[in-house]
C-alpha positions, -999 to 999 in steps of 0.1 A, spaced: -615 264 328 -615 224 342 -621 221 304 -590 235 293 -565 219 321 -580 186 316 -567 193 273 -532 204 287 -526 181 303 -534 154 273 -509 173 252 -474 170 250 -452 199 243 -449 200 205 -491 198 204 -493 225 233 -471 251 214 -493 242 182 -524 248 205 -505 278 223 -499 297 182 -536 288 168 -551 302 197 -531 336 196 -533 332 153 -576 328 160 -577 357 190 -555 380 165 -579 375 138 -607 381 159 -594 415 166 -582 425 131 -613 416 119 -637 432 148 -631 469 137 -636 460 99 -668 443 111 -678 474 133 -670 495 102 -696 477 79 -725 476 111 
């Protein structure tokens, strides 16, 4: 968590929305591709 302030606080705002959409882009991935993977296991 002390991790991830200390990276905000580094970024400005045009690098914290970038950060902000490839984290919801990875976590929505994740979870489109967890059932398909739960499918074939």
């Amino acid at each position: 968590m002390d991790f991830h302030m200390m990276v905000l606080q580094d970024l400005d705002k045009t690098d914290f929305i970038y950060y902000l959409s490839s984290l919801s882009l990875s976590l929505s991935l994740s979870l489109s591709l967890s059932p398909i993977a739960l499918l074939h296991f």
